[in-house]
N, CA, C and O atoms as a MOPAC input file, in Angstrom:
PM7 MOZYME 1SCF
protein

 N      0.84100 1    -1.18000 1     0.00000 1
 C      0.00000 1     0.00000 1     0.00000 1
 C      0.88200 1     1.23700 1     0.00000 1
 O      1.84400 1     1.09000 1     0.75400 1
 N      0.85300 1     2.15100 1    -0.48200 1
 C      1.59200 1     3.65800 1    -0.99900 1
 C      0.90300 1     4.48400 1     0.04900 1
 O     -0.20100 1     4.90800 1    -0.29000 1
 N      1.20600 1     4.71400 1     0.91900 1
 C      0.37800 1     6.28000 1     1.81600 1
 C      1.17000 1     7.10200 1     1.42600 1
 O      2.24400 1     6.92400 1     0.85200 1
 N      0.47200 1     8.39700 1     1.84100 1
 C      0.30400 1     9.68400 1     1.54200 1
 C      1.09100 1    10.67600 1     2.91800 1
 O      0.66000 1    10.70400 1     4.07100 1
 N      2.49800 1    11.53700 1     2.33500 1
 C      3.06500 1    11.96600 1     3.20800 1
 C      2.09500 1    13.57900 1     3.05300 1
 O      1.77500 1    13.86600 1     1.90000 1
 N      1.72600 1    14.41900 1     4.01100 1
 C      1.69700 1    15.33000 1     3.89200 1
 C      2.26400 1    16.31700 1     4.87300 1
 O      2.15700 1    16.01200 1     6.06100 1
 N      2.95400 1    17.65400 1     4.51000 1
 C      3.92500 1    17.98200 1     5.05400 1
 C      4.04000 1    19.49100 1     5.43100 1
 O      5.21300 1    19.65900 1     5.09900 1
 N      3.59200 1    20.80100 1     5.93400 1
 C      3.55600 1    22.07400 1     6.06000 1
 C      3.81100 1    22.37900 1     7.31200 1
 O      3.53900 1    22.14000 1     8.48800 1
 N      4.86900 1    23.42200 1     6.09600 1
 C      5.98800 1    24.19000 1     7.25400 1
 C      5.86100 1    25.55800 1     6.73500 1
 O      6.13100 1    25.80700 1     5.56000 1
 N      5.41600 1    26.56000 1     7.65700 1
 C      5.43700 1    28.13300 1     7.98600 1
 C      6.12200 1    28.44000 1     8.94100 1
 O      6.23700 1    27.83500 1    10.00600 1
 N      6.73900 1    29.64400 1     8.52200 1
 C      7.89500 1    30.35700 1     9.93200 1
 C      7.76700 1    31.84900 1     9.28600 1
 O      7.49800 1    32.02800 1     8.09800 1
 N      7.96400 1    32.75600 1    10.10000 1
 C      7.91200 1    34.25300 1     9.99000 1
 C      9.87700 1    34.02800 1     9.68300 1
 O     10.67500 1    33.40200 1    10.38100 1
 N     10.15900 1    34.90800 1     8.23300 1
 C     11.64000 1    34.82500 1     7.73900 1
 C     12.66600 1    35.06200 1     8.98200 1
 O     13.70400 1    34.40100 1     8.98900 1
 N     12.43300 1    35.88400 1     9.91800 1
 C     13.08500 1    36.30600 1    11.33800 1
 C     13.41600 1    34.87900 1    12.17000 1
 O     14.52300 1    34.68700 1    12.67200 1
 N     12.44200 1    34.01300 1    12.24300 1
 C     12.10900 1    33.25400 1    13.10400 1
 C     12.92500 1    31.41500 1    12.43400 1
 O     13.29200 1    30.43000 1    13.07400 1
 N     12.91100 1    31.68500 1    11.05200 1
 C     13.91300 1    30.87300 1    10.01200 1
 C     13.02100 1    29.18100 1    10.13600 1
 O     12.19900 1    28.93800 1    11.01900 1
 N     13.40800 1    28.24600 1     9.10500 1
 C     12.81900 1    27.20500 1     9.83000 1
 C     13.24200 1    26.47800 1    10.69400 1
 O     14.37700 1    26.75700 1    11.08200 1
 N     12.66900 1    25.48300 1    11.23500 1
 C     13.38900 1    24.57000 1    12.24500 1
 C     14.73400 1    23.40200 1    11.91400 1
 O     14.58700 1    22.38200 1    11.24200 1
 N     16.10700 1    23.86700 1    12.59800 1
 C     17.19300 1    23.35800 1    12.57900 1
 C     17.44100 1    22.20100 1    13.14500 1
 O     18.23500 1    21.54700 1    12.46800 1
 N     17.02200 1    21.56500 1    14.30500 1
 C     17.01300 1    20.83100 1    15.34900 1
 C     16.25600 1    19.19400 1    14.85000 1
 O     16.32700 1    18.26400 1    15.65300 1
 N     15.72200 1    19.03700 1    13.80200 1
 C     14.86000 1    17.29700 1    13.39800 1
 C     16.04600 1    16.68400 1    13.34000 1
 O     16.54500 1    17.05600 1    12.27800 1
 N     16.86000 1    15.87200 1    13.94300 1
 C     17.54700 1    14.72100 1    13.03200 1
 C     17.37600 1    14.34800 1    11.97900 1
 O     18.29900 1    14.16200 1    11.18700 1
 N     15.96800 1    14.12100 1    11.67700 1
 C     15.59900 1    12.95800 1    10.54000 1
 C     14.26900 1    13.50400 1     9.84800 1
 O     13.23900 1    13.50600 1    10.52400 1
 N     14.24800 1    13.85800 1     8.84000 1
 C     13.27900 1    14.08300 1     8.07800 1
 C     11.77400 1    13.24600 1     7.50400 1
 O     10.61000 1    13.64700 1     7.50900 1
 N     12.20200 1    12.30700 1     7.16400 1
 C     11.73300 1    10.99700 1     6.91300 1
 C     10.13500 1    11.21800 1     7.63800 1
 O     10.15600 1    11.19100 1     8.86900 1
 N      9.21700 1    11.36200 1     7.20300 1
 C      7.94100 1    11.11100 1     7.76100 1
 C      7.17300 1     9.56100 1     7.15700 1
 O      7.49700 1     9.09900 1     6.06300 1
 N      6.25200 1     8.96200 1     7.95600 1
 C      5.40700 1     8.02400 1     7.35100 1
 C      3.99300 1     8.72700 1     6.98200 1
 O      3.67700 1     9.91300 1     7.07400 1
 N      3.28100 1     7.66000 1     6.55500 1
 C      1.94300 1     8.12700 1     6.19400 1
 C      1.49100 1     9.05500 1     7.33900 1
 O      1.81400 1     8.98600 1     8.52500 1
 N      0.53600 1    10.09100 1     6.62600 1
 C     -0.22500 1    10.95600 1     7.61500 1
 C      0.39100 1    12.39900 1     7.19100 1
 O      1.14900 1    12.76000 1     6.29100 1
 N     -0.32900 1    13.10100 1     8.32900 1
 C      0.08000 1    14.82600 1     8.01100 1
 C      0.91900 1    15.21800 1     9.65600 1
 O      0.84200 1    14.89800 1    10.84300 1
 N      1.77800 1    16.18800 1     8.66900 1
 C      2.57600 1    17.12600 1     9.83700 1
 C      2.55500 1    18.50300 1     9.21900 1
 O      2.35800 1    18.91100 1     8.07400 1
 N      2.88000 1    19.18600 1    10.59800 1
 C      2.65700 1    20.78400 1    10.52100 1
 C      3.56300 1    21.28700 1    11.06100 1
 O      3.66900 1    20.81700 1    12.19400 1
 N      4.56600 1    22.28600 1    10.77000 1
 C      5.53700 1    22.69600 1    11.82500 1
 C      5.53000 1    24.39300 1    11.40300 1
 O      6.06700 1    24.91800 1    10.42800 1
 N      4.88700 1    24.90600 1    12.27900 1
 C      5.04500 1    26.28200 1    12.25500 1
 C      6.00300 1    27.02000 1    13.37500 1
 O      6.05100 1    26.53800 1    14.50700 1
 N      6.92500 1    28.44400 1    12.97100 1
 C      7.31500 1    29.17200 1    13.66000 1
 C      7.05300 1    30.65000 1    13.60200 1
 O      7.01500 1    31.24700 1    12.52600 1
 N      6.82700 1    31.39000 1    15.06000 1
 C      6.21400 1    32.65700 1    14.73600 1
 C      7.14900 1    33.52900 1    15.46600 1
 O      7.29700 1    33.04900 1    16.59000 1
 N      7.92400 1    34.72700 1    15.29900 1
 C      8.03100 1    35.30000 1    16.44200 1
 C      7.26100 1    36.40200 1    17.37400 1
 O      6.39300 1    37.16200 1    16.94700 1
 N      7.75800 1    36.35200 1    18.79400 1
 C      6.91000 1    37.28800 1    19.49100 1
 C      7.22300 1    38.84800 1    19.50200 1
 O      8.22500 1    39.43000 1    19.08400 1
 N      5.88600 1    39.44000 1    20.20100 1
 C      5.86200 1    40.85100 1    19.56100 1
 C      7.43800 1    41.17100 1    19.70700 1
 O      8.33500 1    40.33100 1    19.63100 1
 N      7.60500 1    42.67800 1    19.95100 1
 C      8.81600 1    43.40100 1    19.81700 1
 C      8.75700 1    43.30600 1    21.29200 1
 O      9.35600 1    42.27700 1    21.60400 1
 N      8.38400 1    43.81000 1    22.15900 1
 C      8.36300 1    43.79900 1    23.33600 1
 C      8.76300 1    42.66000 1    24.53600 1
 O      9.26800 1    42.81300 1    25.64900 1
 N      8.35600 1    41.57900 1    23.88500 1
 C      9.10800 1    40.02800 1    24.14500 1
 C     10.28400 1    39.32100 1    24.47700 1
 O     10.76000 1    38.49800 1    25.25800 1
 N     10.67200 1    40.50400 1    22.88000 1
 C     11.55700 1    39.64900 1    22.05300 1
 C     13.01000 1    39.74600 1    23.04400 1
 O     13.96100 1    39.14000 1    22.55000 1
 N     13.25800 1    40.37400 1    24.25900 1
 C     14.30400 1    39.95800 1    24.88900 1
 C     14.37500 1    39.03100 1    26.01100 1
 O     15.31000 1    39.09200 1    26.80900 1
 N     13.19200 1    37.95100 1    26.14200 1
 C     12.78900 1    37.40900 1    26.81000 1
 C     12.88500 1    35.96600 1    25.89200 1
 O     13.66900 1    35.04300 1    26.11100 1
 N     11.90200 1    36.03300 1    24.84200 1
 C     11.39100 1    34.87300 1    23.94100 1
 C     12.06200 1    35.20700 1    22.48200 1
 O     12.06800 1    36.28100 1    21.88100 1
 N     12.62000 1    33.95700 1    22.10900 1
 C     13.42400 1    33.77100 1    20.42200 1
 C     12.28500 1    33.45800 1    19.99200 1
 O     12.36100 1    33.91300 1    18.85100 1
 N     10.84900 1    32.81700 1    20.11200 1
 C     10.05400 1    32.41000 1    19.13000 1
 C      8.76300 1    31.09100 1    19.24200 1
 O      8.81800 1    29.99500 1    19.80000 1
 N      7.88700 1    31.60800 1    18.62800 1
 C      7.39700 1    30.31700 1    19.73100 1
 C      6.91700 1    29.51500 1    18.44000 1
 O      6.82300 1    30.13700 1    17.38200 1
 N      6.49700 1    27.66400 1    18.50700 1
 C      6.63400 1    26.92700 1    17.42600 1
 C      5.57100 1    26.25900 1    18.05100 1
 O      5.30000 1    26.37200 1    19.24600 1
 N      4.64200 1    25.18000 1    16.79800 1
 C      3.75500 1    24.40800 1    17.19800 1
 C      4.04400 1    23.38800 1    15.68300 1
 O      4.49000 1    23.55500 1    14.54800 1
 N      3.50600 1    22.34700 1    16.47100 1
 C      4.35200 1    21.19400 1    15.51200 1
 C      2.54700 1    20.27900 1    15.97400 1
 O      2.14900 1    20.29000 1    17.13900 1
 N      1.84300 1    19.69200 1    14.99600 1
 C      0.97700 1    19.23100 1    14.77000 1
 C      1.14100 1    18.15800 1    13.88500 1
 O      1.96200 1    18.23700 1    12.97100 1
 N      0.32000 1    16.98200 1    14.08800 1
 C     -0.01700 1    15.52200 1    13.42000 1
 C     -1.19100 1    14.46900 1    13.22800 1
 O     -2.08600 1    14.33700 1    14.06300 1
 N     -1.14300 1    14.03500 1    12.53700 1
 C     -2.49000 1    13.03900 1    12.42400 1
 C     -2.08000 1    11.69100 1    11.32800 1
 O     -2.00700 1    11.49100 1    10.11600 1
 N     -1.84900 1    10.84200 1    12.80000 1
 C     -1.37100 1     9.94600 1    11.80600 1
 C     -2.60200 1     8.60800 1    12.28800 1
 O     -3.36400 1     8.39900 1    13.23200 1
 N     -2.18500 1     7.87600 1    10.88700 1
 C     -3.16500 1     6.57300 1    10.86100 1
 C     -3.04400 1     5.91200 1    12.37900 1
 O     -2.01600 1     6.16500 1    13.00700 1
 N     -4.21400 1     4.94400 1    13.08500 1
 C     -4.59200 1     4.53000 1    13.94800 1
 C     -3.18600 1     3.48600 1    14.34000 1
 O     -2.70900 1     3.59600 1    15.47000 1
 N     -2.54100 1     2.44000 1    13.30600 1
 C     -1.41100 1     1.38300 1    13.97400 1
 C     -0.20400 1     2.16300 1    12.97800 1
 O      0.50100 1     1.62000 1    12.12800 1
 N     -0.22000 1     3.46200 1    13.34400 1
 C      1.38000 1     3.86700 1    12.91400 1
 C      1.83400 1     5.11800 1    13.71100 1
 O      1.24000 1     6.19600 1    13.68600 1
 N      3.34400 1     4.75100 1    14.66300 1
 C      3.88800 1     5.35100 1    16.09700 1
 C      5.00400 1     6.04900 1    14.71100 1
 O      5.40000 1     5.53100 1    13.66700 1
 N      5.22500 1     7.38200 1    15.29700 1
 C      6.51500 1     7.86800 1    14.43200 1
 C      7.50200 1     8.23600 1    15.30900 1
 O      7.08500 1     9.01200 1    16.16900 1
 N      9.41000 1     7.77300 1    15.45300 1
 C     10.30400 1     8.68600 1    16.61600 1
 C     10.84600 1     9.72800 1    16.02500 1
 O     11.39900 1     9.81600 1    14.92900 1
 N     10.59000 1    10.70900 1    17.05200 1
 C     11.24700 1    11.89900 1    16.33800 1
 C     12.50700 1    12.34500 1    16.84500 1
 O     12.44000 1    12.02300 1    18.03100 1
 N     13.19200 1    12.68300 1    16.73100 1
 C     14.75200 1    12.59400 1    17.13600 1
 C     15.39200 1    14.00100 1    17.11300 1
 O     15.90300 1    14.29900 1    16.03300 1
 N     15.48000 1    15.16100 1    18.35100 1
 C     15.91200 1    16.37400 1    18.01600 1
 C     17.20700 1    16.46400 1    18.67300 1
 O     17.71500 1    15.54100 1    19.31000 1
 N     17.75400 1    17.69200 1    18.48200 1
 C     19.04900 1    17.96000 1    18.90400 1
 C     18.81600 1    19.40600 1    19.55500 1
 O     19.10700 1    20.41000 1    18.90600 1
 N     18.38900 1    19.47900 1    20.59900 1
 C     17.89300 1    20.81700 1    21.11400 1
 C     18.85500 1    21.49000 1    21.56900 1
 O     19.85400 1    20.92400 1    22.01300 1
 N     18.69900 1    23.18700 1    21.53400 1
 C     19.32700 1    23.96900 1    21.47600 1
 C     19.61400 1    24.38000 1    23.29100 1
 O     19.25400 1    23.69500 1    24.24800 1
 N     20.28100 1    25.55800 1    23.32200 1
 C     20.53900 1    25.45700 1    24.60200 1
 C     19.67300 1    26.76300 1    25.31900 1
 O     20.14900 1    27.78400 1    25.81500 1
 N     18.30700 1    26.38100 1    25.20100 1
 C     17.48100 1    26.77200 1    25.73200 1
 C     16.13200 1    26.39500 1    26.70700 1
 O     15.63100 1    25.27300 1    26.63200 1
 N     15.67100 1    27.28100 1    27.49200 1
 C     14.63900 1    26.90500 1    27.94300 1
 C     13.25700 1    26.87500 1    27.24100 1
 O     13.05000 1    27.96100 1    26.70000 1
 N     12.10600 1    25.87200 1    27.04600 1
 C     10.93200 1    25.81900 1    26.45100 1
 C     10.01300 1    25.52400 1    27.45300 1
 O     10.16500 1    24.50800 1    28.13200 1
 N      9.13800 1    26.23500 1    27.62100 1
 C      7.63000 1    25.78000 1    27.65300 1
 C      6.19200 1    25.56100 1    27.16200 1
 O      5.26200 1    26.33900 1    26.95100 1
 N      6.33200 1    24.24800 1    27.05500 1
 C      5.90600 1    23.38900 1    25.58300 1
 C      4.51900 1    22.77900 1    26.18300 1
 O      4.71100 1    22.09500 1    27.18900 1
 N      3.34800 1    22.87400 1    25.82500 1
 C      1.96400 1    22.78600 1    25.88400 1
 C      1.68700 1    21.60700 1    25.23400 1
 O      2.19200 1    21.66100 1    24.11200 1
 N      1.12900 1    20.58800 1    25.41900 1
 C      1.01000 1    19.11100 1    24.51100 1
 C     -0.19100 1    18.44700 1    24.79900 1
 O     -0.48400 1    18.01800 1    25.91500 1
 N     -1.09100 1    18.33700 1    23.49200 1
 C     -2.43100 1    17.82800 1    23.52300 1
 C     -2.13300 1    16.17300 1    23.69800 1
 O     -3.06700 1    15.48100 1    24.10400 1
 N     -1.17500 1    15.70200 1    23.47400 1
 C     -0.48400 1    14.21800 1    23.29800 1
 C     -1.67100 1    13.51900 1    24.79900 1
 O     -2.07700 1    14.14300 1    25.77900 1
 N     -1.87700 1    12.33400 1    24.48300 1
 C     -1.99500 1    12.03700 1    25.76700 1
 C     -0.76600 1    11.29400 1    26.55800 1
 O      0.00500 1    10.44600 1    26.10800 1
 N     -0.82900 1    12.04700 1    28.28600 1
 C     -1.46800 1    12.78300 1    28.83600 1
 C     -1.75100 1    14.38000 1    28.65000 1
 O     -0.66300 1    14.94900 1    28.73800 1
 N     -2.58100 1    15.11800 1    28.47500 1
 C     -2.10300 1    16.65200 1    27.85000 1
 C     -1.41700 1    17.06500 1    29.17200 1
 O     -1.80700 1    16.71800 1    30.28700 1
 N     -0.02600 1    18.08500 1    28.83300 1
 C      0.66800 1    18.60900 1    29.49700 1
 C      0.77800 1    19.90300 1    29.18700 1
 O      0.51700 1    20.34100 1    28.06700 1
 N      1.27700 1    20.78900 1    30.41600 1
 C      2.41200 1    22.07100 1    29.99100 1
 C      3.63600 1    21.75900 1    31.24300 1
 O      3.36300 1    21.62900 1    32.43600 1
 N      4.82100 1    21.68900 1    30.73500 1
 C      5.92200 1    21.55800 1    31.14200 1
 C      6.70200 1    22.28000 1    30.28900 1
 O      6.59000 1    22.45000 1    29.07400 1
 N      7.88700 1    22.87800 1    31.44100 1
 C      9.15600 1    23.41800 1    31.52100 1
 C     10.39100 1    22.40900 1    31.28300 1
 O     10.58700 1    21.40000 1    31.96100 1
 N     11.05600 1    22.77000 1    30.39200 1
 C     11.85200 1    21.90100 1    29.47100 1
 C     13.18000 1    22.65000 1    29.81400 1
 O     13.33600 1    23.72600 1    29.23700 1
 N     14.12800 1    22.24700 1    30.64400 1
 C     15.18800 1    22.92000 1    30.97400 1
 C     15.92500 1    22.64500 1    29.92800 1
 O     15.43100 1    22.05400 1    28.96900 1
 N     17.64500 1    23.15700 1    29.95600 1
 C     18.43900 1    22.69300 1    28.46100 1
 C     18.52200 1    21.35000 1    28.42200 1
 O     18.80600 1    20.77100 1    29.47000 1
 N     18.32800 1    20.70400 1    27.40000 1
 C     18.80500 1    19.68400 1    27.38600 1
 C     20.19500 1    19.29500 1    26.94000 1
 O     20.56200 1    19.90300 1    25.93500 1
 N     21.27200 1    18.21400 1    27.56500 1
 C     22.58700 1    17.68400 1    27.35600 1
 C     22.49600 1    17.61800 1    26.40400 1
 O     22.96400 1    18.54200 1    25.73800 1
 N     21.81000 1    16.44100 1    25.68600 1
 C     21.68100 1    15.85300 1    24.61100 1
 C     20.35800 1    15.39800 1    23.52200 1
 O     19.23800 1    15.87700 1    23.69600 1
 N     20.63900 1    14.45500 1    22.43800 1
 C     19.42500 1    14.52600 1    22.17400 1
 C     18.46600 1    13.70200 1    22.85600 1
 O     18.57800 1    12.79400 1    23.68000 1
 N     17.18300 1    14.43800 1    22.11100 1
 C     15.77700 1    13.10200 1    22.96800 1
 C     14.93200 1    12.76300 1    21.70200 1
 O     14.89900 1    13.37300 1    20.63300 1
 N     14.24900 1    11.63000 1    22.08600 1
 C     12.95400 1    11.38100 1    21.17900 1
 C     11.69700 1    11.38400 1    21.58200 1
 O     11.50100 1    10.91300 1    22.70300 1
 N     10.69100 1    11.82300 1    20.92700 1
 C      9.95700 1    11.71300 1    21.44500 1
 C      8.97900 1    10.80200 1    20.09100 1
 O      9.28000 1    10.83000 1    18.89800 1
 N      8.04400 1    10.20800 1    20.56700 1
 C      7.19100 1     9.16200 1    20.18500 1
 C      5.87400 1     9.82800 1    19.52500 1
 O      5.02200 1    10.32500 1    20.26200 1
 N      5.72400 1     9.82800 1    18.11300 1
 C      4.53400 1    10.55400 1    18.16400 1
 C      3.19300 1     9.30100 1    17.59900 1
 O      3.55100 1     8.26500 1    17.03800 1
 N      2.26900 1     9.48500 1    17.75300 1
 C      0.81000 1     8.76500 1    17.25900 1
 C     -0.33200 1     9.29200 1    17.53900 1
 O     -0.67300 1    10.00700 1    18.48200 1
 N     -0.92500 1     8.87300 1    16.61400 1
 C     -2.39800 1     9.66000 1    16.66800 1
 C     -2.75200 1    10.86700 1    16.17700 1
 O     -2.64000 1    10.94300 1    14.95300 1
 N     -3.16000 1    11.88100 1    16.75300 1
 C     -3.69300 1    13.25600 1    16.09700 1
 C     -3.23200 1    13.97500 1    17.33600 1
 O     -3.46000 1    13.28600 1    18.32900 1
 N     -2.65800 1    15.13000 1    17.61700 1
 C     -2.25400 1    15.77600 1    18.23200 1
 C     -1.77900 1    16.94700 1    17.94700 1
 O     -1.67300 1    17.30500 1    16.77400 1
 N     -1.41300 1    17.74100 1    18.99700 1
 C     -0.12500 1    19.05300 1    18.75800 1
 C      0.64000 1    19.24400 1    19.85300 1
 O      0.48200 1    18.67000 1    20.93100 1
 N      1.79500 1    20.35900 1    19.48900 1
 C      1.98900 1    21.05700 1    20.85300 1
 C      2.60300 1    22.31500 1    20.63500 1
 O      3.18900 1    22.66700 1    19.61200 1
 N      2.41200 1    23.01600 1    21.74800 1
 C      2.71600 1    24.43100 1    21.29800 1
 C      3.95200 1    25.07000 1    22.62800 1
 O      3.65400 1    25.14200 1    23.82000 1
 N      5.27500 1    25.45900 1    22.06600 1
 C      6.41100 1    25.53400 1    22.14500 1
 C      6.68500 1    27.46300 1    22.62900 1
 O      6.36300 1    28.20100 1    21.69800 1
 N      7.18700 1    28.18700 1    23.85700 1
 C      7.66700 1    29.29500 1    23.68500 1
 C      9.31800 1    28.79200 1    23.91300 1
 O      9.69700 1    28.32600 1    24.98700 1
 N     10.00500 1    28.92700 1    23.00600 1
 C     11.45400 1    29.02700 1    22.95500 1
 C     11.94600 1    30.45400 1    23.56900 1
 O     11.85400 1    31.55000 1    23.01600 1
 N     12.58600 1    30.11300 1    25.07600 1
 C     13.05200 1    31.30900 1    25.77200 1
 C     15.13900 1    31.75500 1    24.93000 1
 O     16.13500 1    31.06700 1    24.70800 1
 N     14.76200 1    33.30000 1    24.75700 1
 C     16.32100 1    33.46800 1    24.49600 1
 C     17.08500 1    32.67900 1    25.70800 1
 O     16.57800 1    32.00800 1    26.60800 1
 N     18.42500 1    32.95800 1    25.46100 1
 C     19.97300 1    32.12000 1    26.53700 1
 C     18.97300 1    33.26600 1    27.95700 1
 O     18.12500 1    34.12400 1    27.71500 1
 N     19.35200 1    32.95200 1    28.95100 1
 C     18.63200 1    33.92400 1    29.83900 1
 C     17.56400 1    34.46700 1    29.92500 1
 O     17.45800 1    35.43900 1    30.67200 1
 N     16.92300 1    34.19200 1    29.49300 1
 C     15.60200 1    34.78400 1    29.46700 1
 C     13.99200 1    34.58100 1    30.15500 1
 O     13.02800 1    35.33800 1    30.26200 1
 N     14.30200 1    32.89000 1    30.62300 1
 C     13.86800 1    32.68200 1    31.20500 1
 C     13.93200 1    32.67000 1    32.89700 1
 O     13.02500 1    32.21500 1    33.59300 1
 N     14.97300 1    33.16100 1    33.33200 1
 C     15.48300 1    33.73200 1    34.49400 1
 C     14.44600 1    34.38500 1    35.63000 1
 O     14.22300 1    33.95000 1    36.76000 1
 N     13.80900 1    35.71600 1    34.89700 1
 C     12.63400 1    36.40500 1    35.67500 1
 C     11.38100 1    35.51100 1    35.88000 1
 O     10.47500 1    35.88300 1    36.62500 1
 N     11.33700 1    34.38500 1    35.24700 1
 C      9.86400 1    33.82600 1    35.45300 1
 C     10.27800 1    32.52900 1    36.33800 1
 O      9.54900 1    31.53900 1    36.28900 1
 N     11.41800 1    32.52800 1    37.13000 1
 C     11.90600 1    31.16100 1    37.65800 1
 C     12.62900 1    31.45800 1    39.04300 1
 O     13.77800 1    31.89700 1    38.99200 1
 N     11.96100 1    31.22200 1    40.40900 1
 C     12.72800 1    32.24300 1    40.97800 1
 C     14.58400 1    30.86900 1    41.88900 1
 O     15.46300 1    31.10500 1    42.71800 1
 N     14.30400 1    29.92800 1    41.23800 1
 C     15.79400 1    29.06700 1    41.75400 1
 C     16.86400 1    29.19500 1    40.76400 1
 O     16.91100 1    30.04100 1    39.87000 1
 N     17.52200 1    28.48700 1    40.95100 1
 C     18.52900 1    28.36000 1    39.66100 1
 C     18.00300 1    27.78900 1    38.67100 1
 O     17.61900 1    26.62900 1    38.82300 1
 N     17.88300 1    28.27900 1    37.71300 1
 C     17.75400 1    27.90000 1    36.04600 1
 C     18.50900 1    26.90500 1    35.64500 1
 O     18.08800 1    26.08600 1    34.82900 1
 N     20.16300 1    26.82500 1    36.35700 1
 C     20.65300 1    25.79900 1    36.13500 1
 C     20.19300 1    24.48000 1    36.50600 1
 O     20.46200 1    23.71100 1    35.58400 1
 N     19.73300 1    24.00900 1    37.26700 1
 C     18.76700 1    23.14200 1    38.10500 1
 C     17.88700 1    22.34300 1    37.28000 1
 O     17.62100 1    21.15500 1    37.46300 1
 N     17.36700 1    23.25100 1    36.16300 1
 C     16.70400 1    22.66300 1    35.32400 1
 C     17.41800 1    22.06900 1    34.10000 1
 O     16.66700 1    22.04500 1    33.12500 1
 N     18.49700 1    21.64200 1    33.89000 1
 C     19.32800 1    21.22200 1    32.89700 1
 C     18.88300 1    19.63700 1    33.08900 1
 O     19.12000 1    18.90800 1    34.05200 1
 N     18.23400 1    19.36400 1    31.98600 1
 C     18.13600 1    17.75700 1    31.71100 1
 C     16.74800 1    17.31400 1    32.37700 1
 O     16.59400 1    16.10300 1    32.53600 1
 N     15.77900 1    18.13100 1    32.75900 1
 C     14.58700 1    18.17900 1    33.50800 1
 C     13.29500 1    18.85500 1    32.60900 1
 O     13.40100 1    19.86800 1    31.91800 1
 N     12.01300 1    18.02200 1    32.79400 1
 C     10.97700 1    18.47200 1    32.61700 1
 C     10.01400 1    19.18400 1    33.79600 1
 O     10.06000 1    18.66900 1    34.91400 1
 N      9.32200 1    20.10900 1    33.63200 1
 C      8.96500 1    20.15000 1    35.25900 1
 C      7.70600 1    20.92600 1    35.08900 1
 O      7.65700 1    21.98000 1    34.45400 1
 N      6.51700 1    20.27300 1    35.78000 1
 C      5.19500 1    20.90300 1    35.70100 1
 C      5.24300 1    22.32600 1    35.76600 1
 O      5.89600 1    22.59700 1    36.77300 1
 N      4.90000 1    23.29900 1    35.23100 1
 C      4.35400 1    25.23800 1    35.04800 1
 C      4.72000 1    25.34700 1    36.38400 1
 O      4.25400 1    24.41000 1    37.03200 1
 N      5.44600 1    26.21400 1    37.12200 1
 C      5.30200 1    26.76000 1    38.04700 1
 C      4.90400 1    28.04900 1    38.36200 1
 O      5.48000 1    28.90800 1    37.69400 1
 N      3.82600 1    28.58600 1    39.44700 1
 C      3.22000 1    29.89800 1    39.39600 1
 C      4.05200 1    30.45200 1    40.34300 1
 O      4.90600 1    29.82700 1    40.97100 1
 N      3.77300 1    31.76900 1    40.45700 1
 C      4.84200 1    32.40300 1    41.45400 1
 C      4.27000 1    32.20400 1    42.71400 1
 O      4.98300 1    32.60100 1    43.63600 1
 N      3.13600 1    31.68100 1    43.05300 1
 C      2.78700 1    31.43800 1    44.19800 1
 C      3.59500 1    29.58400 1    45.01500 1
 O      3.65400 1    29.09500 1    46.14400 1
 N      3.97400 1    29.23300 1    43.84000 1
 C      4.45800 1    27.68700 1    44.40400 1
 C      5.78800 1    27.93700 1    44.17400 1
 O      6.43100 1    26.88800 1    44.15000 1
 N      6.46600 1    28.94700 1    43.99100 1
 C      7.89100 1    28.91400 1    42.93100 1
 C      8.96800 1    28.18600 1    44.25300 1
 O     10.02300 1    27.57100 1    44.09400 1
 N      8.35600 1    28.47300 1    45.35600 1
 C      9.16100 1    27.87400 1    46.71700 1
 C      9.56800 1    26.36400 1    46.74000 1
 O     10.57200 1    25.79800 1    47.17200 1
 N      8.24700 1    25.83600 1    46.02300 1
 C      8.53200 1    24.41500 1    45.71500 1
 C      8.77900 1    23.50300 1    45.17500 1
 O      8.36500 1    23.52400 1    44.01600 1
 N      9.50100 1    22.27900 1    45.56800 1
 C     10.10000 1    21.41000 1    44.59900 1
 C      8.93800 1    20.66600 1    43.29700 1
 O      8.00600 1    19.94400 1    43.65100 1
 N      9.13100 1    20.90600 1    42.21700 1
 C      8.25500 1    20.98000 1    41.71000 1
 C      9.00500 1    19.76300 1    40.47300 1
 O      8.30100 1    18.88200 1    39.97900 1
 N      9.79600 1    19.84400 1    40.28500 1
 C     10.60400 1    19.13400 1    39.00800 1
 C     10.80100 1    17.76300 1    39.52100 1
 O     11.03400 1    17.32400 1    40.64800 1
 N     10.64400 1    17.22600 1    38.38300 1
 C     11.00900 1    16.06000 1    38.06000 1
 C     11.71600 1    15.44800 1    37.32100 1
 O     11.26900 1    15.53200 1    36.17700 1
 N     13.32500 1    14.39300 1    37.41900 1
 C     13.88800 1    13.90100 1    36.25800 1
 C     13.16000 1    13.47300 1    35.16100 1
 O     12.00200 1    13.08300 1    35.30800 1
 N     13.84300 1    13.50400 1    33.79400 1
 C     12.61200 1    12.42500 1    32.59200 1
 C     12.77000 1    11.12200 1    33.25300 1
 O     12.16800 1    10.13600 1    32.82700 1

């Protein structure tokens, strides 16, 4: 059987496309990878924020394989379970598993930038995912290794 790749990618020219896929290679189904940047006012805070969307057939899992940059993200994910987590730098690369129909939606913080919205060490979060923290819990241990 021959399936059908379908494939759209938008980015504001500032914002460039995405550098970071290992592997291009899609199976049957649709993907979406958009990048936008934020207002002017932001922009010394946030490089850009991205949403990456899919819908793939019912018995087909796709790995996706990035090489992330050395930044902080907080990345919104309809995936089940739906999440928003804080994505400290990561060492190295990760994969993540995609299936089904989904999205998720990505603010890519500049080097520092995420600093004012975090009141521990930022370093702390290197190699860690960690549930939204509000400034009312920021006291607490909140992170978790992957």
């Amino acid at each position: 059987m021959i399936g059908k790749t379908r494939q759209i990618t938008a980015f504001d020219t500032g914002a460039g496309p995405p550098r970071s896929i290992l592997q291009c290679e899609f199976p049957p189904g649709e993907f979406a990878h958009a990048r936008r940047l934020p207002a002017p006012e932001l922009s010394p805070w946030i490089m850009h924020y991205w949403l990456v969307s899919w819908n793939l057939p019912p018995d087909v899992r796709h790995s996706v394989e990035t090489l992330p940059h050395p930044n902080v993200q907080l990345v919104f994910s309809s995936a089940s379970p739906a999440s928003a987590l804080v994505h400290g730098v990561q060492p190295s690369k990760f994969t993540s598993v995609l299936s089904g129909c989904a999205s998720a939606f990505g603010v890519k913080f500049q080097p520092g930038g995420f600093r004012g919205f975090y009141a521990g060490d930022v370093a702390a979060l290197r190699g860690r995912r960690c549930r939204h923290v509000t400034r009312s819990e920021r006291r607490s241990k909140l992170c978790c290794p992957f």
